[in-house]
C-alpha positions in Angstrom: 0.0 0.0 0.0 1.2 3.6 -1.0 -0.5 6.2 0.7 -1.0 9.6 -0.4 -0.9 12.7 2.1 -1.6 15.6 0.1 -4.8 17.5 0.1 -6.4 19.2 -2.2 -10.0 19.9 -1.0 -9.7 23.1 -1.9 -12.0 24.5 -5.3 -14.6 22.0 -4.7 -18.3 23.7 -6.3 -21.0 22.3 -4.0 -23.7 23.4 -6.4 -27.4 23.9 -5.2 -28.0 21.5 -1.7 -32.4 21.7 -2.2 -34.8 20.2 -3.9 -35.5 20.9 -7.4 -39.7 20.5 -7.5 -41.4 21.9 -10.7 -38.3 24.2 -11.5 -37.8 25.5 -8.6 -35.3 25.0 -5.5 -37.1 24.6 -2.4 -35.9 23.9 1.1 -38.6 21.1 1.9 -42.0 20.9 3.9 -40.9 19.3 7.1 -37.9 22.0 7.9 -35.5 18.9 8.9 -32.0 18.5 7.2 -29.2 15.7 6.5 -25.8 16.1 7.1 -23.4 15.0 4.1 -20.3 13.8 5.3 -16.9 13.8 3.6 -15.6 10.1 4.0 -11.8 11.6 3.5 -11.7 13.4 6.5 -15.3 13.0 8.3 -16.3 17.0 7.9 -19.6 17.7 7.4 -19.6 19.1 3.9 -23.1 20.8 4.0 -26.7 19.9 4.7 -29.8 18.9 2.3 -33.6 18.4 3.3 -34.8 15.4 4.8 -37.5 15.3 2.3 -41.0 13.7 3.2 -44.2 12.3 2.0 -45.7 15.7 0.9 -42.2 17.0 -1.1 -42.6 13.7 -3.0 -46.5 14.4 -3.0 -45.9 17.7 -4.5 -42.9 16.5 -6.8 -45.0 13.6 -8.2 -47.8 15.8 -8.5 -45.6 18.2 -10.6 -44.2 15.8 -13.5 -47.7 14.3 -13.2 -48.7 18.0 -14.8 -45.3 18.4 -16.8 -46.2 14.7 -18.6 -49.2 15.9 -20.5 -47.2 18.8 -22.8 -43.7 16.3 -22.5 -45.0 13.7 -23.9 -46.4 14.9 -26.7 -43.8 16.5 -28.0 -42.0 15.8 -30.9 -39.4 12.7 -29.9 -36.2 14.8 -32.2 -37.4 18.0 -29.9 -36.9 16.1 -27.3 -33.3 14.6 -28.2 -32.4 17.7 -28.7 -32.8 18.7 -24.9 -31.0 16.0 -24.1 -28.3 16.6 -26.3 -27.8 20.2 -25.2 -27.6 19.1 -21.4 -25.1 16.1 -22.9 -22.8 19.5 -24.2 -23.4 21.4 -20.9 -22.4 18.4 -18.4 -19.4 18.1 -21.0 -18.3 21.9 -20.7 -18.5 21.1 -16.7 -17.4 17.6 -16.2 -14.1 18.6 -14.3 -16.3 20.3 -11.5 -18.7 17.4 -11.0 -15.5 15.2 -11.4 -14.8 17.2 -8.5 -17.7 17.2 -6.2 -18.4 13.4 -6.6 -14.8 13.2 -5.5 -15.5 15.3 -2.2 -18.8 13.8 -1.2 -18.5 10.2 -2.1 -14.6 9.7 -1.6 -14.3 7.6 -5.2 -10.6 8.9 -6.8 -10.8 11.4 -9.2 -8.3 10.4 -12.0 -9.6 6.6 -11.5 -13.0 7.2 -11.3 -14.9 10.3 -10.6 -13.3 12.1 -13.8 -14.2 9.1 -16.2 -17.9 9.1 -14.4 -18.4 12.6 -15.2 -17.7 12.3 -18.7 -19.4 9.5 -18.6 -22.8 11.1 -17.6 -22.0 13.4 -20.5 -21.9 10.8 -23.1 -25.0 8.9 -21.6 -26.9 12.1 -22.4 -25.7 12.3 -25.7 -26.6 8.2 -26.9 -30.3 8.9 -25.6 -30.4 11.8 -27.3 -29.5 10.7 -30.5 -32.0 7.9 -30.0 -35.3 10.2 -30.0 -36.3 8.6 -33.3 -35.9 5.3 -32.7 -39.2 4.7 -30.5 -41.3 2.9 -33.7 -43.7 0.7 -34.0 -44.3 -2.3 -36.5 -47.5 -2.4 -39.0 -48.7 -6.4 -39.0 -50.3 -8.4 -42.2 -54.1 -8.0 -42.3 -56.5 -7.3 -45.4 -56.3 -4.7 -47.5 -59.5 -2.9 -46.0 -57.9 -3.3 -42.3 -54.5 -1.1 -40.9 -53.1 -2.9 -37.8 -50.2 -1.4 -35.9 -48.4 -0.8 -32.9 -47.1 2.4 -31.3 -45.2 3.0 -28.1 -46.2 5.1 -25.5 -44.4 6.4 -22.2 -45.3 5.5 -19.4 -46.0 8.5 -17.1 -44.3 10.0 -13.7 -41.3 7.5 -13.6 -39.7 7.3 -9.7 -35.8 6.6 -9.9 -33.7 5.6 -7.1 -29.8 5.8 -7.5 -27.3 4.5 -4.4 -24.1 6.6 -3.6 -21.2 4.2 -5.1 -21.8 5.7 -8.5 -24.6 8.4 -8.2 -24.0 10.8 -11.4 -23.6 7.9 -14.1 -26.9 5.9 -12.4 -28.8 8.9 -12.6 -28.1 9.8 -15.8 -28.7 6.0 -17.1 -32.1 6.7 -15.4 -33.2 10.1 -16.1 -31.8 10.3 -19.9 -33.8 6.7 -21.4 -36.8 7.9 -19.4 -37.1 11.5 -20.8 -36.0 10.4 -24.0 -39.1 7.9 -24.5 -41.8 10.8 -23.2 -41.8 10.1 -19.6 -41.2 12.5 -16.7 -39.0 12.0 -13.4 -38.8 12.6 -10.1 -35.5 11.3 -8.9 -34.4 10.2 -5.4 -30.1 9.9 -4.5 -29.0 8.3 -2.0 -28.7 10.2 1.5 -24.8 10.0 1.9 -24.4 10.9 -1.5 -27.3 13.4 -3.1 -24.7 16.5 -3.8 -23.5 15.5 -7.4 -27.3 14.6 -8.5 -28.4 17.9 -7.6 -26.0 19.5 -9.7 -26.4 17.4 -12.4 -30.4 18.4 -12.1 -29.1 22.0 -12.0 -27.9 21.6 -15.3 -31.1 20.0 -17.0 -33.3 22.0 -15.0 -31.7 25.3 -17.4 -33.3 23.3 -20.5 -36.6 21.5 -19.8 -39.9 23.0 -19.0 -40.4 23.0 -15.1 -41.6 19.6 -13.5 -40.1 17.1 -16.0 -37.1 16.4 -13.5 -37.6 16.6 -10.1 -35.2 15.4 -7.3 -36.4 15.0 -3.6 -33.4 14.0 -1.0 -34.5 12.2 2.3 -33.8 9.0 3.7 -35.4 5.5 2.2 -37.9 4.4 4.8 -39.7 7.9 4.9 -38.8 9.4 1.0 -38.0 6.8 -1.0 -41.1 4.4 0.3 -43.2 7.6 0.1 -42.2 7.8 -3.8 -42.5 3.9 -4.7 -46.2 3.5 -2.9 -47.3 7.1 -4.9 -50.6 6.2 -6.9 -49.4 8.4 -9.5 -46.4 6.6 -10.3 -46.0 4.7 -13.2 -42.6 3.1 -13.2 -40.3 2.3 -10.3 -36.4 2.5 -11.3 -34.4 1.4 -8.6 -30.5 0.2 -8.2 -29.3 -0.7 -4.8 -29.4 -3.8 -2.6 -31.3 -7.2 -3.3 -33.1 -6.4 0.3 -34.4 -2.9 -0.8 -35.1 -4.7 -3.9 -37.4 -7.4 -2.6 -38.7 -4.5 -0.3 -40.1 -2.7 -4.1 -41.1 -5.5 -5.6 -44.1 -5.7 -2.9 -44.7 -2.6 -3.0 -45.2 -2.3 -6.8 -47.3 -5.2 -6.4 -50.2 -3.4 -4.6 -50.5 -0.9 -7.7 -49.4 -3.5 -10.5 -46.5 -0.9 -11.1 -44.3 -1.9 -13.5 -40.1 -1.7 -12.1 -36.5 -2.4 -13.0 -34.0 -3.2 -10.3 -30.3 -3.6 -10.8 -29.2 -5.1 -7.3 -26.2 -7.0 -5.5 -23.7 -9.0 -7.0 -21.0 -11.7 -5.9 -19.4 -11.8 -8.8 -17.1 -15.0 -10.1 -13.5 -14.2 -11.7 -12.0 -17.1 -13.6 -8.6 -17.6 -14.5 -7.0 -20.5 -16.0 -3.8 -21.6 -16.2 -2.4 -20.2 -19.1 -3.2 -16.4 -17.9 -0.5 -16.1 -15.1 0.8 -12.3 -16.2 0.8 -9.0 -15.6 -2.2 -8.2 -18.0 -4.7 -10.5 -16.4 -3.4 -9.7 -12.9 -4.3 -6.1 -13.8 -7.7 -7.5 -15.5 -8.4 -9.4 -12.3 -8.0 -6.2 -9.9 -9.8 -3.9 -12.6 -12.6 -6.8 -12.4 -12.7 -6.4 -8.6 -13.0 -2.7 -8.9 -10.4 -1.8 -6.4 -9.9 1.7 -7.2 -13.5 2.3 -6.5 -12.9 0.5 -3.1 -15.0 -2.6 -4.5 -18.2 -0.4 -3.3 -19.4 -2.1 -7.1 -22.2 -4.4 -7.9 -20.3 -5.8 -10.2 -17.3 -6.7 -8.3 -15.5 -9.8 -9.2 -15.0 -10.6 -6.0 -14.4 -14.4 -5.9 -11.4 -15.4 -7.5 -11.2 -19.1 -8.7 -7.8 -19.5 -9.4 -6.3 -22.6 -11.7 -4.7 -24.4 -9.0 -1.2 -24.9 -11.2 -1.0 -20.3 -10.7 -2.7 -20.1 -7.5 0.8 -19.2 -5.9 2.6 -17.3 -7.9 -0.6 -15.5 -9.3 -1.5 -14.3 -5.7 2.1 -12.9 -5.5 1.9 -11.3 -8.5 -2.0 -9.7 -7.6 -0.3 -9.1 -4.4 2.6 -6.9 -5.3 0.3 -4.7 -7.4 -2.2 -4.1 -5.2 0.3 -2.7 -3.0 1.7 -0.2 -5.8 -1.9 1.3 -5.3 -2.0 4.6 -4.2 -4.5 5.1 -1.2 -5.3 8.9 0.0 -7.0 12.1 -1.0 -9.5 11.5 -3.5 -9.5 14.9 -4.9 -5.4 14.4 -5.2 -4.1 13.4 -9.3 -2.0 10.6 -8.1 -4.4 9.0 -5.9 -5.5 5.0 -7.8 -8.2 4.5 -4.6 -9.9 6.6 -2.2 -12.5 5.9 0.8 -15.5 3.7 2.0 -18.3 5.7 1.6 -19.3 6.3 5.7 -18.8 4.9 9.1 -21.3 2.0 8.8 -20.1 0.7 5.5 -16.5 1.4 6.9 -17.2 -1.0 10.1 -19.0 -3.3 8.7 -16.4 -4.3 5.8 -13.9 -4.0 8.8 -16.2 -6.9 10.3 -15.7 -9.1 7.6 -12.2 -8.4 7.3 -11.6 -9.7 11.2 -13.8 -12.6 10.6 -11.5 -13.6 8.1 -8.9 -13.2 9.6 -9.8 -15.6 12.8 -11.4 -18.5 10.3 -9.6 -21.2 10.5 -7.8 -22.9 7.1 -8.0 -19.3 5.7 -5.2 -17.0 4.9 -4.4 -13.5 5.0 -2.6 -13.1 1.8 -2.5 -9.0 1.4 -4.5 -6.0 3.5 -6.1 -6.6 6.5 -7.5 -4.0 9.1 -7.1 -0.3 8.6 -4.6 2.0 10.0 -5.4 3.4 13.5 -2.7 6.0 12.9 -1.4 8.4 10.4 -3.3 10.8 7.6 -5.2 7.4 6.4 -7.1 7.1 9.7 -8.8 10.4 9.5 -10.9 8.7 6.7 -12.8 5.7 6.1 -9.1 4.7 3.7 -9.2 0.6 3.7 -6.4 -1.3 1.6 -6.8 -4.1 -0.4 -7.2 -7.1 1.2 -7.2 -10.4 -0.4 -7.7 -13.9 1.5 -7.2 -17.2 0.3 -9.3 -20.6 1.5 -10.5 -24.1 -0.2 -14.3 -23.5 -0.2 -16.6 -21.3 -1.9 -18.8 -22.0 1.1 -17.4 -20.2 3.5 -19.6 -16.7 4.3 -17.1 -14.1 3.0 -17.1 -15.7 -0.6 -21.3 -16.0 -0.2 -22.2 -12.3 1.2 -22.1 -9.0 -0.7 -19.3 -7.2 1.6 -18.9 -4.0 -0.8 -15.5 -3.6 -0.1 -12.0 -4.2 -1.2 -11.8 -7.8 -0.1 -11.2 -10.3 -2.3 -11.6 -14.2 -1.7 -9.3 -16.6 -4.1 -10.3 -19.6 -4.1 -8.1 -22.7 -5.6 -9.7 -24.5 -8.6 -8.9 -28.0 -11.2 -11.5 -29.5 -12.6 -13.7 -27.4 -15.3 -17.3 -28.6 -14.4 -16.3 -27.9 -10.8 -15.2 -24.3 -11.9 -18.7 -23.6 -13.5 -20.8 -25.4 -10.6 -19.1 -22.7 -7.8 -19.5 -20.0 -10.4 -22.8 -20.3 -10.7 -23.5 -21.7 -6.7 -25.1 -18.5 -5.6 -28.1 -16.7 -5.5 -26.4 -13.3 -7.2 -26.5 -13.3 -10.9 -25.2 -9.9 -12.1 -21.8 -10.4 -13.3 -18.8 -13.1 -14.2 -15.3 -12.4 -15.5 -13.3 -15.1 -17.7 -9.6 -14.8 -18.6 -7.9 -17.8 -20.9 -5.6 -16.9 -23.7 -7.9 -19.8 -25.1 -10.6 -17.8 -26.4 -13.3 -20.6 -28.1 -12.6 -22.1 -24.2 -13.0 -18.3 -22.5 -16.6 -18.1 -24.5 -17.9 -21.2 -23.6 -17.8 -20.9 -20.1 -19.0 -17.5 -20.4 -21.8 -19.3 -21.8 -22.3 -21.6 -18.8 -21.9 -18.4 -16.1 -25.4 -17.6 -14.9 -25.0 -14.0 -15.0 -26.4 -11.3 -16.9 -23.2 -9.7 -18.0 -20.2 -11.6 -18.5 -16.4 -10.2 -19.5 -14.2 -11.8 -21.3 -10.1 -11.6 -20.8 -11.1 -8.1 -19.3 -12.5 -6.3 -16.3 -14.0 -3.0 -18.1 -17.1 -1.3 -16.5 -20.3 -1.4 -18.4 -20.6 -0.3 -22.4 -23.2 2.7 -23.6 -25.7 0.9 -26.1 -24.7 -2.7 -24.4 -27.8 -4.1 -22.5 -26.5 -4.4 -18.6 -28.5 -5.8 -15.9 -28.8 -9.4 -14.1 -30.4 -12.8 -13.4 -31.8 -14.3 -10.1 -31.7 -12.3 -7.1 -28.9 -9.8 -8.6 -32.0 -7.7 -10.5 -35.0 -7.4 -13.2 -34.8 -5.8 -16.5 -32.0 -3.9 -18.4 -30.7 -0.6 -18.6 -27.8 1.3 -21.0 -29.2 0.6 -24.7 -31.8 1.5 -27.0 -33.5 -2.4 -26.1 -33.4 -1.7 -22.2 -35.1 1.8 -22.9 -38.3 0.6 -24.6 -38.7 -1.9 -22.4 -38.0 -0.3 -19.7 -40.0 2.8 -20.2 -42.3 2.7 -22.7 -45.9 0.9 -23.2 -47.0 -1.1 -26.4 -50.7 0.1 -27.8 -52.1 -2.0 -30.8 -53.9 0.0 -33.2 -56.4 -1.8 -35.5 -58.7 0.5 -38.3 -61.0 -0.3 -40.6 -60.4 1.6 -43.8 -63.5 0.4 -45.7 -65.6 2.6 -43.5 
């Protein structure tokens, strides 16, 4: 582990800290505020409203109004909104590269600058996809015109966590307005401070109410906005229990929802990928410059067991050439856990690990109690070896930089741990044979599988996963017309 001392909070734009309901910034009914936290250096950064029932009354209430002119206007009008915030995030993107920094402690060379842009060019795809929302004409008789059309949906509630808040917003808010819909958007509590400003900027180019954002907490804001009658479409990413929690909910209106939820994901290597390239692969996989707070984290490693060794020194030794400190610093490769709960409870899993017996510590471990790194929630990268993907640290969703290798021979067996557990959202397959590579990636029960690399997700790639790791897709033209828009058949008699 390197550690970086330097500090450069300085310059940091906080934007607007209210809520944004039918164009305007308001401070919230109740009067009651959260604190956001810096997870660098535990300051309090600034406070938003703890938004309640009636905000979210009055926000749904608002793009329930906006819907009516929105909708019907022409889909290339409004691409071209869409399109103008895309070049407005763009002309910005080193300042919210900067705030998402502050507040949610993700490095800003490694990650908050590439998620910035990255907002920006989500923008851009929808809105060049405006004219893409067609229906089909069907075989009937000559005297007879049968058609479909598709239709949004209506007020659509999103719900974004904090690990990647500008980029899930925008892969939210952008599909939805592009097929017709309107928004009202809640972020997560610990990290709400880079949504706002990215609704600052749309909220300078579409008509009032067709994006409104309401902060609060999830058991009084974010269960207010999924149980609104007036919502038509529940958008949520976070955890499988939060999930499972929508899922009833919807069922009471027959609400329609998406969920992209928890992963344990599966790495694979064989033996003919023990170098530098897939070691990098591998940690890119496990997202450790992001601190492994990622769904997609592959964060069991089944290792051939002719590398096992000398593959775990070589992941070892770079995992150590990581840079660890001030996210808002250029050098920094990894920043913070996102609070004090997350930060304990990873530290929980990392002492149970350590006291199981027939399990090694290979890399990492506990934080430091001393020094610049303890006046932040800064955790290293800590790996652990053991024989069985049984035990609980290679079953639970730990969302933090701890990785389990586990030793592997036989093919079939490979596949059958793979695939033995009740997440389904991502898998990771490295062979320099690549007809081999494929058709295990074939076998993985995921919904997005990698093969010999360790990328984040693709704009225009469907992304979303099976069993209990999520339902539906987002990121592509597909995900966004099933995702938020109806299908109306049409059938005229023209002999009348």
């Amino acid at each position: 582990m390197q550690e970086n001392k330097s500090n450069a909070n300085s310059s940091v734009n906080l934007g607007p800290n209210q809520l944004l309901i039918n164009g305007n910034w308001e401070q919230g009914c109740g009067g009651e505020v959260i604190a956001v936290e810096c997870p660098a250096n535990k300051k309090i950064i600034c406070s938003v409203p703890r938004g309640n029932s009636e905000d979210v009354d009055k926000a749904v209430n608002a793009a329930e109004s906006a819907f009516s002119s929105w909708s019907r206007m022409p889909a290339s009008d409004r691409g071209r909104f869409l399109l103008r915030i895309a070049d407005a995030i763009e002309s910005r993107a080193e300042e919210l590269a900067r705030l998402v920094a502050h507040e949610t402690g993700n490095a800003i060379r490694t990650q908050s600058r590439p998620e910035a842009y990255g907002c920006a060019a989500i923008f851009r795809y929808f809105g060049g996809l405006s004219n893409e929302l067609k229906g089909t004409t069907y075989p009937a008789p000559d005297d007879v015109l049968c058609y479909t059309k598709r239709e949004p949906l209506g007020v659509v509630a999103a719900i974004v966590p904090w690990n990647a808040p500008v980029s899930l917003a925008s892969a939210k808010i952008a599909p939805a307005l592009c097929a017709g819909n309107t928004v009202v958007l809640k972020p997560a509590e610990d990290a709400p401070l880079g949504v706002l400003w990215l609704a600052s900027i749309c909220s300078q180019f579409l008509p009032p109410g067709v994006l409104n954002v309401v902060t609060g907490i999830g058991p009084e804001c974010g269960s207010a906005l999924v149980n609104h009658p007036k919502v038509r479409k529940v958008s949520f990413t976070g955890s499988t229990a939060v999930g499972k929690g929508i899922i009833r909910a919807a069922a009471e209106g027959v609400t329609p929802f998406s969920l992209e939820l928890g992963g344990k994901s599966p790495t694979i290597v064989f033996e003919d990928s023990d170098n530098s390239k897939v070691v990098e692969g591998v940690a890119l996989a496990m997202r450790f410059t992001r601190q492994s707070q990622s769904c997609t984290a592959g964060s069991r490693l089944f290792l051939h067991e002719k590398i096992f060794d000398s593959f775990l020194e070589k992941l070892t030794t770079y995992v150590n050439s990581l840079v660890i400190g001030d996210p808002l610093e250029e050098l920094t490769d990894t920043g913070t856990i996102i609070n004090k709960k997350q930060f304990n409870r990873v530290c929980e899993y990392i002492k149970e690990g350590k006291e199981t017996p027939n399990v090694d510590l290979i890399t990492g471990g506990l934080p430091p109690t001393t020094g610049s790194l303890s006046q932040g929630y800064f955790l290293q990268p800590t790996v652990f070896s053991c024989n069985s993907n049984d035990w609980k640290l290679a079953r639970e969703e730990i969302f933090g930089p701890v990785l389990m290798a586990i030793p592997w021979r036989d093919e079939d067996d490979v596949i059958r741990m793979a695939n033995d557990t009740h997440f389904g959202l991502a898998g990771f397959v490295f062979s320099k044979d690549t007809g081999r590579a494929i058709r295990i990636a074939h076998q993985l029960d995921a919904g997005w599988v990698q093969v010999n690399q360790g990328k984040g997700q693709s704009i225009g790639q469907p992304y979303g996963g099976f069993k209990q790791s999520g339902i539906g897709k987002e990121f592509s033209l597909d995900s966004m017309i099933d995702s938020y828009t109806r299908l109306k058949s049409v059938t005229v008699n023209l002999g009348s």
